[in-house]
Biopython code that builds the backbone (N, CA, C, O; Angstrom):
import numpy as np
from Bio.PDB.StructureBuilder import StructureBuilder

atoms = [
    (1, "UNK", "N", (85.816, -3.859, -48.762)),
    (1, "UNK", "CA", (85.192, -4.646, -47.724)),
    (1, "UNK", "C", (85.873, -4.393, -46.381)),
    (1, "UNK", "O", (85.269, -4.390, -45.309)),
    (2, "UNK", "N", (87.061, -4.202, -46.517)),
    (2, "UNK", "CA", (88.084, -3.780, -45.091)),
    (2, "UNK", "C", (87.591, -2.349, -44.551)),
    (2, "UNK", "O", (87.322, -1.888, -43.442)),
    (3, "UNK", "N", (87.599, -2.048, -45.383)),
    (3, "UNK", "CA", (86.741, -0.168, -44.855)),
    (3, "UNK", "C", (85.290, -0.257, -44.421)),
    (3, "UNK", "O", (84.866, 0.587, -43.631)),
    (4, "UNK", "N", (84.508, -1.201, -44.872)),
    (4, "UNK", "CA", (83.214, -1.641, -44.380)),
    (4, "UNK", "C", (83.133, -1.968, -43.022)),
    (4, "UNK", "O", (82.403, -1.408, -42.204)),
    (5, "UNK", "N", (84.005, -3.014, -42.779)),
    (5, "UNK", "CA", (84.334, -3.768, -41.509)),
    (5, "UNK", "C", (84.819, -3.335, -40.583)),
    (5, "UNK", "O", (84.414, -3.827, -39.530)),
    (6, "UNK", "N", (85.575, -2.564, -40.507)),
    (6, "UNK", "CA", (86.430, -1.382, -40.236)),
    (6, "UNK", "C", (85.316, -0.284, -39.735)),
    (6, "UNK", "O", (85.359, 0.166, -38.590)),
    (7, "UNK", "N", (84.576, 0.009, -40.439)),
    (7, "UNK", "CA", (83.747, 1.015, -39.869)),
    (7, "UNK", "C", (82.918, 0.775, -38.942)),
    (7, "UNK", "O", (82.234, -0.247, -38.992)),
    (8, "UNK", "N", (82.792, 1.830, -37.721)),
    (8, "UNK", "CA", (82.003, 2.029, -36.831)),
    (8, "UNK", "C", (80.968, 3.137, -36.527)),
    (8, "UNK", "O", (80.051, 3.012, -35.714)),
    (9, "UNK", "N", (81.155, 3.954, -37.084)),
    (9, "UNK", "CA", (80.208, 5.225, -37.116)),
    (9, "UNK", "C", (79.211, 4.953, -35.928)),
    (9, "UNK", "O", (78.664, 3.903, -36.267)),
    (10, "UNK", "N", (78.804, 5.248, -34.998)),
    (10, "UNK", "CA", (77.869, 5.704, -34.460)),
    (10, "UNK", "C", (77.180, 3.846, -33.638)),
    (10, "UNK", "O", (76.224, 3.642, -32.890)),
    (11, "UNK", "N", (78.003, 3.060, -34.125)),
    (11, "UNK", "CA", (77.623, 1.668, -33.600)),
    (11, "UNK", "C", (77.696, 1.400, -32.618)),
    (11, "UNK", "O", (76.940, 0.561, -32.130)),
    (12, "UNK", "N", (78.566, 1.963, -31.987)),
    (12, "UNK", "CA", (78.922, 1.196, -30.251)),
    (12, "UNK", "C", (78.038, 2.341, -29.526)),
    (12, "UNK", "O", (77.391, 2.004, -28.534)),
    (13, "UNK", "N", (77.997, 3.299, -29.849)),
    (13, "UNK", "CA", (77.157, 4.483, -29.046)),
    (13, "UNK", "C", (75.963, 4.256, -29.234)),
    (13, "UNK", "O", (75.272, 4.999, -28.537)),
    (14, "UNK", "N", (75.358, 3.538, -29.886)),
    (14, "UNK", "CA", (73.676, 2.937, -30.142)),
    (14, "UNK", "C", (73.748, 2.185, -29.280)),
    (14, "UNK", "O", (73.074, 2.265, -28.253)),
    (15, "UNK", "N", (74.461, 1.429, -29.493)),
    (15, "UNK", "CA", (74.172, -0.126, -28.960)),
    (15, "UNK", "C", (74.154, 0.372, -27.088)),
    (15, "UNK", "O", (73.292, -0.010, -26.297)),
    (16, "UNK", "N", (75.151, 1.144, -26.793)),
    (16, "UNK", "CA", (75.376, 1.668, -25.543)),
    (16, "UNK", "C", (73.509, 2.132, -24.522)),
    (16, "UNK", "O", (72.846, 1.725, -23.567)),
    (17, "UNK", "N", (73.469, 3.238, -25.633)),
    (17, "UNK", "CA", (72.321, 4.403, -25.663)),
    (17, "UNK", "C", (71.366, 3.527, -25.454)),
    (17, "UNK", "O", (70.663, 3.733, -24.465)),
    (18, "UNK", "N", (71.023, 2.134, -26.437)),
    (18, "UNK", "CA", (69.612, 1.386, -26.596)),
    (18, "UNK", "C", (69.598, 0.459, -24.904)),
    (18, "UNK", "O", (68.623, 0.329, -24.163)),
    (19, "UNK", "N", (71.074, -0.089, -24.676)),
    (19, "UNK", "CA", (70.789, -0.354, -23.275)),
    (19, "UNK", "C", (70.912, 0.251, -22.194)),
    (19, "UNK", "O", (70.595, -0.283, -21.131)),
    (20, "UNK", "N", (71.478, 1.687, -22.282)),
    (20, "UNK", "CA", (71.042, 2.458, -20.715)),
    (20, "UNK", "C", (69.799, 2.941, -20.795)),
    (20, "UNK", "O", (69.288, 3.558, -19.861)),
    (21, "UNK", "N", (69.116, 2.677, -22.064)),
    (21, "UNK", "CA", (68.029, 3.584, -22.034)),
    (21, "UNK", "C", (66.976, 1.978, -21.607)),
    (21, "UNK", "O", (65.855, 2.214, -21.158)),
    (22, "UNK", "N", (67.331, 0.657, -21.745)),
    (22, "UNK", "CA", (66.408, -0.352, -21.443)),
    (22, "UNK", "C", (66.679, -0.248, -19.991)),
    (22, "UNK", "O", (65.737, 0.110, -19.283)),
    (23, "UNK", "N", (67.586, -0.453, -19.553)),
    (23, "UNK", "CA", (67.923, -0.224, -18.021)),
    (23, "UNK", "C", (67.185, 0.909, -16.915)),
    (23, "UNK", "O", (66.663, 0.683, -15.823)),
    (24, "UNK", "N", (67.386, 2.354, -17.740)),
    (24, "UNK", "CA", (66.664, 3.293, -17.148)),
    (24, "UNK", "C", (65.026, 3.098, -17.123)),
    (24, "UNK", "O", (64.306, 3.512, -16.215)),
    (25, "UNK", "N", (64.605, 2.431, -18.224)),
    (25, "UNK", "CA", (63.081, 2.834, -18.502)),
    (25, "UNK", "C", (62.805, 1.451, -17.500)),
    (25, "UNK", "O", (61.977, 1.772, -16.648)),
    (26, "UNK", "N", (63.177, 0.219, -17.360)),
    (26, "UNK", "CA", (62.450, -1.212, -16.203)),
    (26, "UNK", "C", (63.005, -0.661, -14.747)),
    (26, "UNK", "O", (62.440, -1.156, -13.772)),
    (27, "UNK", "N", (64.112, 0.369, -14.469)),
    (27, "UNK", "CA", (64.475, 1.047, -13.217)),
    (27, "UNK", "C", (63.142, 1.666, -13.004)),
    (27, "UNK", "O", (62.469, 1.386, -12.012)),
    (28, "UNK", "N", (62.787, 2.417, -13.824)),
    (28, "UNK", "CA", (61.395, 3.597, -13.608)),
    (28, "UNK", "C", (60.358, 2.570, -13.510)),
    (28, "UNK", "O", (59.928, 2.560, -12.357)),
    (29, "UNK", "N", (59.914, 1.900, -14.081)),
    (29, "UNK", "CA", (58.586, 1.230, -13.779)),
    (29, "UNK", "C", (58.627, 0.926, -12.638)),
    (29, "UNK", "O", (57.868, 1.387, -11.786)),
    (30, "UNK", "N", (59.637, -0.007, -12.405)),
    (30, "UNK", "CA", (59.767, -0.189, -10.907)),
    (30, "UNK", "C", (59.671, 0.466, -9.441)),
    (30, "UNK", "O", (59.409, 0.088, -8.299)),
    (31, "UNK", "N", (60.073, 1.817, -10.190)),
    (31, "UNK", "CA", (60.117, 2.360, -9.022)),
    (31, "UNK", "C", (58.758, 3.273, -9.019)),
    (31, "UNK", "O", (58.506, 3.913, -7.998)),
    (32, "UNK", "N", (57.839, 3.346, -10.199)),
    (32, "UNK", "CA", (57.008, 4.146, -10.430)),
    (32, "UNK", "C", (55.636, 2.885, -9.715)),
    (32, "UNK", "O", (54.603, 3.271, -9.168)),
    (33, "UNK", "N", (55.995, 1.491, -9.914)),
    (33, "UNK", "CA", (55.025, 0.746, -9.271)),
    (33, "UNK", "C", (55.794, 0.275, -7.938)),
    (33, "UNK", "O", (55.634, -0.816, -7.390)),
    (34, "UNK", "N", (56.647, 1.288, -7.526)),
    (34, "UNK", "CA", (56.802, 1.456, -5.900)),
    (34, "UNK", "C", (55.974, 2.276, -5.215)),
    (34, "UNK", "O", (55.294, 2.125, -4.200)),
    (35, "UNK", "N", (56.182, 3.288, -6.058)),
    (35, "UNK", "CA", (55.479, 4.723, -6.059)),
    (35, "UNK", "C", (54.129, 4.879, -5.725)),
    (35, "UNK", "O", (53.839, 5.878, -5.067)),
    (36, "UNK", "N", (52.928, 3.818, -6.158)),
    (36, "UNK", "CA", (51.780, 3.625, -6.408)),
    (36, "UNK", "C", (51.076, 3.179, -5.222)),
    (36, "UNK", "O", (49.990, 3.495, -4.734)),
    (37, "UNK", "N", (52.447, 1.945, -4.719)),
    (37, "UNK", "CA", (51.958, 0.851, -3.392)),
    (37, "UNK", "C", (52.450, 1.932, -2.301)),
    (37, "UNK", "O", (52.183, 1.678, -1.127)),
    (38, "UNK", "N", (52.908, 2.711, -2.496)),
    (38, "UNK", "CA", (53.391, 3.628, -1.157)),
    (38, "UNK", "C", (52.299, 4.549, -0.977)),
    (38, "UNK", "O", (51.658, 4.667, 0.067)),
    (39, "UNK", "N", (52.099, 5.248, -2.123)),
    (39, "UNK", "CA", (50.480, 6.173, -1.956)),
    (39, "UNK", "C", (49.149, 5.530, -1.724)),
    (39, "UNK", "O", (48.189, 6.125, -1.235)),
    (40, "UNK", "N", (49.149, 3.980, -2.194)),
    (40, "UNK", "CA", (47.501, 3.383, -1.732)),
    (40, "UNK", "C", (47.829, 3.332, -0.444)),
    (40, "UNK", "O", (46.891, 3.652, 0.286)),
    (41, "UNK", "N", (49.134, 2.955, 0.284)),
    (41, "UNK", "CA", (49.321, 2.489, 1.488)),
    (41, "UNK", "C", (49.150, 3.855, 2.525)),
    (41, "UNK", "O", (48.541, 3.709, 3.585)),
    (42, "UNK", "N", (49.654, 5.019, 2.194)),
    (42, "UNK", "CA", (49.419, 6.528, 2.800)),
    (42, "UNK", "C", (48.038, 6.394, 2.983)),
    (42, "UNK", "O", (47.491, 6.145, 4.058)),
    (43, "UNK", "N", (47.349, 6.610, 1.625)),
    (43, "UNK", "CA", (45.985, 6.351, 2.073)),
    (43, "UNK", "C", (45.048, 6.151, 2.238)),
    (43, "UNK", "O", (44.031, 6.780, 1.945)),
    (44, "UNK", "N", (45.236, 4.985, 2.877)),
    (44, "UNK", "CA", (44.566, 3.229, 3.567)),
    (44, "UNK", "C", (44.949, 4.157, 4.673)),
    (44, "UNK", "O", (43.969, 4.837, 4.977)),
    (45, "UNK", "N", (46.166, 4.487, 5.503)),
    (45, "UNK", "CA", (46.615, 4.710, 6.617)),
    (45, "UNK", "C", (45.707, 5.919, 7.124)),
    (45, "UNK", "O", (45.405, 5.969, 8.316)),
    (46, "UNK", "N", (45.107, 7.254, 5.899)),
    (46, "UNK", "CA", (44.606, 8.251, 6.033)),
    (46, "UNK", "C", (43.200, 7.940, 6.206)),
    (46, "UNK", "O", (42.545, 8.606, 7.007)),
    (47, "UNK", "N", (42.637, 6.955, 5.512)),
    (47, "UNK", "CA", (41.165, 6.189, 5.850)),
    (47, "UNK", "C", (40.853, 5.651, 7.038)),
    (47, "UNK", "O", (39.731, 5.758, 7.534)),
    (48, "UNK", "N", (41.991, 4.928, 7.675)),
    (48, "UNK", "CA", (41.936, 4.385, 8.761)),
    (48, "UNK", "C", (41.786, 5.725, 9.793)),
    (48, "UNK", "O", (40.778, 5.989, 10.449)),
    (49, "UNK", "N", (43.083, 6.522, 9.767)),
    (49, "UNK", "CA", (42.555, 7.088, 10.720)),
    (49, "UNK", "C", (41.438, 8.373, 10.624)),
    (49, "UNK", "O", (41.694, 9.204, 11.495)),
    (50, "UNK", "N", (40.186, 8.771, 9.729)),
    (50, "UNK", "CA", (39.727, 8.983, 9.453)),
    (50, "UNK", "C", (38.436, 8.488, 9.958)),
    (50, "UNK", "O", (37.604, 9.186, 10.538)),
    (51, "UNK", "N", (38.308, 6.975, 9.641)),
    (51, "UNK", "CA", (37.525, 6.079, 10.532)),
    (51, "UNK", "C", (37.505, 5.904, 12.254)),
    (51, "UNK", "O", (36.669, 5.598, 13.104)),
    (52, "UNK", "N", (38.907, 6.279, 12.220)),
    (52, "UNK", "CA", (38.552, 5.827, 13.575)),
    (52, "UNK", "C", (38.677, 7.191, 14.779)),
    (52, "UNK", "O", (39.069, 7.325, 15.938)),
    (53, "UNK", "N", (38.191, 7.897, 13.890)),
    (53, "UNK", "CA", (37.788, 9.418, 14.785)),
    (53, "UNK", "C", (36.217, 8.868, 15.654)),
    (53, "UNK", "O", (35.294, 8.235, 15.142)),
    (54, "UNK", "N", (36.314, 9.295, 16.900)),
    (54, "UNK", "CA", (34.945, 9.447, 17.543)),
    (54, "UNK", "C", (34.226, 10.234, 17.539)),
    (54, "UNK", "O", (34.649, 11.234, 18.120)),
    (55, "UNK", "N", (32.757, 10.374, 16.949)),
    (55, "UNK", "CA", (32.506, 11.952, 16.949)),
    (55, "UNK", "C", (31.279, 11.683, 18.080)),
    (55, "UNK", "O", (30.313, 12.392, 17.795)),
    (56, "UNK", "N", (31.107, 11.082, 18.958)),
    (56, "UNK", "CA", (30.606, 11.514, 19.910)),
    (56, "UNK", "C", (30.591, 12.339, 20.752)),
    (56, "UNK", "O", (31.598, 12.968, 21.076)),
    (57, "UNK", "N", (29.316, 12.515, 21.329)),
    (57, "UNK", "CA", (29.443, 14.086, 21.895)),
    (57, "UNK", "C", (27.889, 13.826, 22.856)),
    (57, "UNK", "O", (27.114, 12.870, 22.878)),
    (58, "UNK", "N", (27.888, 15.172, 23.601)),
    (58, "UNK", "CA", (27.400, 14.966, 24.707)),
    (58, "UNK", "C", (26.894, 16.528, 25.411)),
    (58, "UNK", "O", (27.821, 17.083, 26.001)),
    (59, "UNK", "N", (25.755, 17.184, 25.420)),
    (59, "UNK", "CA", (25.822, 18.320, 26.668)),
    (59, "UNK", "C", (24.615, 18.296, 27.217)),
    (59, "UNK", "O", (23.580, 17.957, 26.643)),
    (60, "UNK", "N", (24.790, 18.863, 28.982)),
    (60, "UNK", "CA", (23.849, 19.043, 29.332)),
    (60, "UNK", "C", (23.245, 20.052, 29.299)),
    (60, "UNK", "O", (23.543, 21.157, 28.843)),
    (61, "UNK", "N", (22.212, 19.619, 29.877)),
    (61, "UNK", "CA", (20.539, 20.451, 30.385)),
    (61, "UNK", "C", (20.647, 21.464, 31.460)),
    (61, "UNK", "O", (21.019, 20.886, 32.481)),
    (62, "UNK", "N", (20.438, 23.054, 31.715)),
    (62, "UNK", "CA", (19.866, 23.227, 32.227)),
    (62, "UNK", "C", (18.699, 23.854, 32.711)),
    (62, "UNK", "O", (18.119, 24.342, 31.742)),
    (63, "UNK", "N", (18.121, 24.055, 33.695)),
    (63, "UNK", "CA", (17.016, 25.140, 34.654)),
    (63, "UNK", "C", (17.102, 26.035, 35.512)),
    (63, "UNK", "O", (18.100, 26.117, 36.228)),
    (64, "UNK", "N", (15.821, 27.087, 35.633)),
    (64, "UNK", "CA", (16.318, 27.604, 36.341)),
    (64, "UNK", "C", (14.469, 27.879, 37.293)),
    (64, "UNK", "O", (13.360, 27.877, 36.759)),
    (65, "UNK", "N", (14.755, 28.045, 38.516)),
    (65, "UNK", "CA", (13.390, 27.949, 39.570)),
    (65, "UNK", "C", (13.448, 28.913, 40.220)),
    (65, "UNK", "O", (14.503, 29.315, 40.709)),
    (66, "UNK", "N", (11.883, 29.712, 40.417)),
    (66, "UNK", "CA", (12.134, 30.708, 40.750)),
    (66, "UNK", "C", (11.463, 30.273, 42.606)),
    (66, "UNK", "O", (10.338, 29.806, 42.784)),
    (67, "UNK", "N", (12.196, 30.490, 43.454)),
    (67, "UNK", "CA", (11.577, 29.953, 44.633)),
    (67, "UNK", "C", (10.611, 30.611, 45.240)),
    (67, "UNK", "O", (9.856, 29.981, 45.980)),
    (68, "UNK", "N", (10.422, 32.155, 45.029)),
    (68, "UNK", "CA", (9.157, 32.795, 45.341)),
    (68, "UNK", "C", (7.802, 32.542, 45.025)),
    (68, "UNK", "O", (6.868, 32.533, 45.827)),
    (69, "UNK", "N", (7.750, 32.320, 43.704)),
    (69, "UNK", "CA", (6.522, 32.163, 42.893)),
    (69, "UNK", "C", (6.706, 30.374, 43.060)),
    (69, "UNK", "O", (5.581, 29.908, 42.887)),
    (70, "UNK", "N", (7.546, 29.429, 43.286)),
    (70, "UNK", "CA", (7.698, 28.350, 43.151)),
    (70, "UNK", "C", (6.830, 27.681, 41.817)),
    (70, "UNK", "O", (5.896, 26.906, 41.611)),
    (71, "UNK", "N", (7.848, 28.569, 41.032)),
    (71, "UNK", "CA", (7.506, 27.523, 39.431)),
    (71, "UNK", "C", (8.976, 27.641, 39.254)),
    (71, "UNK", "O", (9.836, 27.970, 40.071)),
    (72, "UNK", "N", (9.122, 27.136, 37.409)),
    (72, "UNK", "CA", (9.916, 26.752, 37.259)),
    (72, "UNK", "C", (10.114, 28.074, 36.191)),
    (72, "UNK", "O", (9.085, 28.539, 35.702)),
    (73, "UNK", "N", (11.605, 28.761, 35.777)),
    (73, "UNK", "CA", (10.833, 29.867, 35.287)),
    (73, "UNK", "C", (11.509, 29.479, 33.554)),
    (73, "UNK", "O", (10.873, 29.948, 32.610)),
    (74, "UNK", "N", (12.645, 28.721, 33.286)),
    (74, "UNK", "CA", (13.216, 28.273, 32.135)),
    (74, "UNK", "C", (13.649, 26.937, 32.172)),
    (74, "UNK", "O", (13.957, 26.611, 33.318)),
    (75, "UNK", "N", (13.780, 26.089, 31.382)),
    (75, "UNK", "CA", (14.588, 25.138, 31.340)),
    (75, "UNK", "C", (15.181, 24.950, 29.824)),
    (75, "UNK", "O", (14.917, 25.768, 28.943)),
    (76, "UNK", "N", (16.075, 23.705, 29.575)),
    (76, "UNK", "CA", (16.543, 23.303, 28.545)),
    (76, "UNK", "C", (17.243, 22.066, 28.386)),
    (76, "UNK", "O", (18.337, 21.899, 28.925)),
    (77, "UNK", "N", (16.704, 21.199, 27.696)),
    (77, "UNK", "CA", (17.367, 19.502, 27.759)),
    (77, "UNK", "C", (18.384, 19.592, 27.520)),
    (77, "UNK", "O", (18.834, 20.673, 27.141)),
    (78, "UNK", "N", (19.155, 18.489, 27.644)),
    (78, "UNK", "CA", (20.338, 18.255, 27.059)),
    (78, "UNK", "C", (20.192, 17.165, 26.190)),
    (78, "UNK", "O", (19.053, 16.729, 26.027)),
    (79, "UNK", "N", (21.360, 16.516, 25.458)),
    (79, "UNK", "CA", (21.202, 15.894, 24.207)),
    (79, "UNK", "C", (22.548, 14.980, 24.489)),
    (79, "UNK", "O", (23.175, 15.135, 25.537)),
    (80, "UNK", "N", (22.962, 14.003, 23.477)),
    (80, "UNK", "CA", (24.075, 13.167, 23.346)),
    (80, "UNK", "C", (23.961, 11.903, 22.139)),
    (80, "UNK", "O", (23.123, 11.034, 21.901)),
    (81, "UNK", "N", (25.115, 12.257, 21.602)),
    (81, "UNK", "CA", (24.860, 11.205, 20.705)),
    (81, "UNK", "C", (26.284, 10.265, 20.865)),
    (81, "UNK", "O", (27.337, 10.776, 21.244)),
    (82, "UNK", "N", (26.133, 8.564, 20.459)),
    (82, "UNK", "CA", (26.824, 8.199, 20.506)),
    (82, "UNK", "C", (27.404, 7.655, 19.456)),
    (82, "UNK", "O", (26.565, 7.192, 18.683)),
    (83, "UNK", "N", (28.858, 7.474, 18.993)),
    (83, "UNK", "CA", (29.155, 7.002, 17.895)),
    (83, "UNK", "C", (28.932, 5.695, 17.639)),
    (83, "UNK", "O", (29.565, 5.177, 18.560)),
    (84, "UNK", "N", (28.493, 4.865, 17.055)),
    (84, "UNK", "CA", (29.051, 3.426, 16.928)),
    (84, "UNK", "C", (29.869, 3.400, 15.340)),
    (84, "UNK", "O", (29.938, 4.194, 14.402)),
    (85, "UNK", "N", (30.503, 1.829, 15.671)),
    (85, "UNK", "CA", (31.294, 1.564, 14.641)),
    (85, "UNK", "C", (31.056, 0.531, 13.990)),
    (85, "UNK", "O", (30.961, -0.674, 14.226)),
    (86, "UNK", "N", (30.897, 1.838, 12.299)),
    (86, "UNK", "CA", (30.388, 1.105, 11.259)),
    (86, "UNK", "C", (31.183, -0.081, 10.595)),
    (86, "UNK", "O", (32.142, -0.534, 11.220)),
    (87, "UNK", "N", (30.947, -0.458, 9.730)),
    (87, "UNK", "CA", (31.731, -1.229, 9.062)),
    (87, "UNK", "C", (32.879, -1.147, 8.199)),
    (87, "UNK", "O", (33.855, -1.834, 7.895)),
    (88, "UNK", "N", (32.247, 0.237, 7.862)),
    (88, "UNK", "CA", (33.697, 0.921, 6.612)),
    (88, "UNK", "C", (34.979, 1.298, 8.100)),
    (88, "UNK", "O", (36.204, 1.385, 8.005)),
    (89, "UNK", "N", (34.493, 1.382, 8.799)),
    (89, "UNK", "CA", (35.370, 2.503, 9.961)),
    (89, "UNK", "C", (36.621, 1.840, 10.175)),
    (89, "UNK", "O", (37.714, 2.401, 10.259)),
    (90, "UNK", "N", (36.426, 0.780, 10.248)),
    (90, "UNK", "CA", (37.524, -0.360, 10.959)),
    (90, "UNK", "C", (37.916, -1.298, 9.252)),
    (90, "UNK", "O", (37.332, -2.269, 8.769)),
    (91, "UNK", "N", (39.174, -0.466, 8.686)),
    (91, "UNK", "CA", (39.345, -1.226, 7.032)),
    (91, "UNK", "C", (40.117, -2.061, 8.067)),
    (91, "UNK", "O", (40.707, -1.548, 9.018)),
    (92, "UNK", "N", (40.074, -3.409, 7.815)),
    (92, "UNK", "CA", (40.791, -4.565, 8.425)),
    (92, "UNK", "C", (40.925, -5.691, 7.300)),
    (92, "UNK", "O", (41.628, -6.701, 7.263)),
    (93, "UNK", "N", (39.995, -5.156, 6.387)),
    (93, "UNK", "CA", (39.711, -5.991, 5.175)),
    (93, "UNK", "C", (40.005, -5.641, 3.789)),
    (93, "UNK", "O", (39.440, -6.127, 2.810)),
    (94, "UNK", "N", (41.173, -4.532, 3.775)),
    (94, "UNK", "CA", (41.434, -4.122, 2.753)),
    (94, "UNK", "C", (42.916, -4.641, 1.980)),
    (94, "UNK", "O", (44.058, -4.718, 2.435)),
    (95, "UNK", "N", (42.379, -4.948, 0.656)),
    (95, "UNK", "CA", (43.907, -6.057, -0.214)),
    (95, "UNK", "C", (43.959, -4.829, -0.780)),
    (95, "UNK", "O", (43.643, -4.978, -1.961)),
    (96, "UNK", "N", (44.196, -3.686, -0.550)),
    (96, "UNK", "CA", (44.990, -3.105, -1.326)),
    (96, "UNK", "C", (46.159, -3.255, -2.107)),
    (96, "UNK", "O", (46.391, -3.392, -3.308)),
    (97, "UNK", "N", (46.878, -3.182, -0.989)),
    (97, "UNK", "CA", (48.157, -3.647, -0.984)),
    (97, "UNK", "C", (48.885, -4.591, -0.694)),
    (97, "UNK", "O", (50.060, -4.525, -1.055)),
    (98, "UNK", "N", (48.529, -5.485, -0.128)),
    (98, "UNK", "CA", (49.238, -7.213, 0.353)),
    (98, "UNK", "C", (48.619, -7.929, -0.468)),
    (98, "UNK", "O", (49.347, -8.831, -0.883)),
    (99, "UNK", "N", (47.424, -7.945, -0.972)),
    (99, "UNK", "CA", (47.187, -8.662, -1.807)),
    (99, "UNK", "C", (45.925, -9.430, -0.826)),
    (99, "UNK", "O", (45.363, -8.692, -0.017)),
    (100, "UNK", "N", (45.594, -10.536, -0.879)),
    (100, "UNK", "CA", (44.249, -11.744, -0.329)),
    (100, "UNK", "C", (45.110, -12.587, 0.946)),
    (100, "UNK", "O", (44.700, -13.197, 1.934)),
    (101, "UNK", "N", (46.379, -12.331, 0.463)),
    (101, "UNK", "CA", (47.031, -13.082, 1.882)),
    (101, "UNK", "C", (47.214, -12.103, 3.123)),
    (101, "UNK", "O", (47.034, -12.604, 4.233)),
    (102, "UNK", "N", (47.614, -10.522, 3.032)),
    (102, "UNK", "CA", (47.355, -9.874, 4.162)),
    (102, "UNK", "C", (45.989, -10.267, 4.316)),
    (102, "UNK", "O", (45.672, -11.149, 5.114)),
    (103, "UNK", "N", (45.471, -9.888, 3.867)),
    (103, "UNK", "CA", (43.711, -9.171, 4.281)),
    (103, "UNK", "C", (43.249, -10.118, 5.358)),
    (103, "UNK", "O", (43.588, -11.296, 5.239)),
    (104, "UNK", "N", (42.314, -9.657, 6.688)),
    (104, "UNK", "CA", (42.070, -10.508, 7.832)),
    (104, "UNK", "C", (40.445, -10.173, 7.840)),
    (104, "UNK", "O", (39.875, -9.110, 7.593)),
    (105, "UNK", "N", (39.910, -11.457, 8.209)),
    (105, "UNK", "CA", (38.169, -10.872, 8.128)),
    (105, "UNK", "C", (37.976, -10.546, 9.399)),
    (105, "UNK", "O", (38.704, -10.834, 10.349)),
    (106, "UNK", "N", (36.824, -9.845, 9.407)),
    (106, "UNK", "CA", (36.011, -9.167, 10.596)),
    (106, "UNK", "C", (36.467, -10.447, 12.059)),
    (106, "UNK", "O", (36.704, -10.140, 13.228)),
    (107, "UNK", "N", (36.465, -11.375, 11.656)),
    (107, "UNK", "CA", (36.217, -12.581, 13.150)),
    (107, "UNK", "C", (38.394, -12.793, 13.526)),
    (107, "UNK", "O", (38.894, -13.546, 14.363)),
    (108, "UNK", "N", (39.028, -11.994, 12.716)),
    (108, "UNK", "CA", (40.211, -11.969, 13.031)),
    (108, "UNK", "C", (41.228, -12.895, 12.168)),
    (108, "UNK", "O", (42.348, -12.388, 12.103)),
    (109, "UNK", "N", (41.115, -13.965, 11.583)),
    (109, "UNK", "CA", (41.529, -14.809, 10.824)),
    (109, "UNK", "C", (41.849, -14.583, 9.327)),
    (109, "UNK", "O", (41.247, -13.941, 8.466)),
    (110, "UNK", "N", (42.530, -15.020, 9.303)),
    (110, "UNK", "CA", (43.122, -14.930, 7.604)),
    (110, "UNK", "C", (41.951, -15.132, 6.593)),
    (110, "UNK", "O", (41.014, -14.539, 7.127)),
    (111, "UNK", "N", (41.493, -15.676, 5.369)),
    (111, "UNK", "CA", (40.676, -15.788, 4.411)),
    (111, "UNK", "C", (41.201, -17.333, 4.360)),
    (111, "UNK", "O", (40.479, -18.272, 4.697)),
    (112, "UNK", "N", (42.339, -17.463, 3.968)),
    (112, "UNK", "CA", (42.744, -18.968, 3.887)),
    (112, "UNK", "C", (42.913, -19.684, 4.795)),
    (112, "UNK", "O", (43.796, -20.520, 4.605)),
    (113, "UNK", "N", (42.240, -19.724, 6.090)),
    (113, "UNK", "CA", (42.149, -20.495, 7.176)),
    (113, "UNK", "C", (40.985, -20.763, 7.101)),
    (113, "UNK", "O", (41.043, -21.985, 7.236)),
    (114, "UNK", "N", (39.905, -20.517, 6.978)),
    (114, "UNK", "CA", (38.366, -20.067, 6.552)),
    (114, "UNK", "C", (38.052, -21.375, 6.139)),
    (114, "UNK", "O", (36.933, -21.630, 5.694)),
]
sb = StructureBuilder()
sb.init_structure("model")
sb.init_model(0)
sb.init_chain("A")
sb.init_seg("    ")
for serial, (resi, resn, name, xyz) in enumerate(atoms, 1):
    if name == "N":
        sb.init_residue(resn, " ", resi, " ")
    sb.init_atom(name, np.array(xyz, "f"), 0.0, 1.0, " ", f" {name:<3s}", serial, name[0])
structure = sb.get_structure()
């Protein structure tokens, strides 16, 4: 029974092994659901500015008159379009990542002031 008791074989190095290895593996989650909120947050940031590109645009027209013959001998309109801003364009309303307490509605205010 003294040689039983006495023995350690491989006991303290388990016991060691089973908790650096509990330690390492709730370190990693953690940092792997750091990992997650940092990339939705990249890009949210890449959407945003994505959205908030202007692609308006604009050129003119022209002609050309011939004053001898007094006509007109070519012309060509011009065109322009303007952007407006949609609704997706401006994320102001996105819980990605803060959760329902960041998030602000369209009129500027929290959800829980509402």
């Amino acid at each position: 029974m003294k040689a039983l008791w006495n023995d350690e074989h491989g006991f303290v190095i388990s016991a060691e092994l089973v908790l650096v290895m509990t330690i390492a593996v709730l370190a990693m989650i953690v940092g792997l659901s750091e990992v997650a909120v940092a990339v939705n947050t990249e890009l949210n940031d890449i959407s945003n500015a994505i959205g908030a590109l202007n692609q308006s645009y604009g050129y003119t027209g022209f002609s050309s008159f011939n004053a001898s013959a007094e006509k007109e001998k070519s012309y060509y309109f011009g065109s322009s379009f303007r952007d407006a801003t949609d609704d997706c364009d401006l994320n102001t309303t996105c819980d990605l990542v803060g959760g329902i307490r960041s998030a602000v509605s369209e009129s500027g205010t929290s959800p829980r002031s509402e």
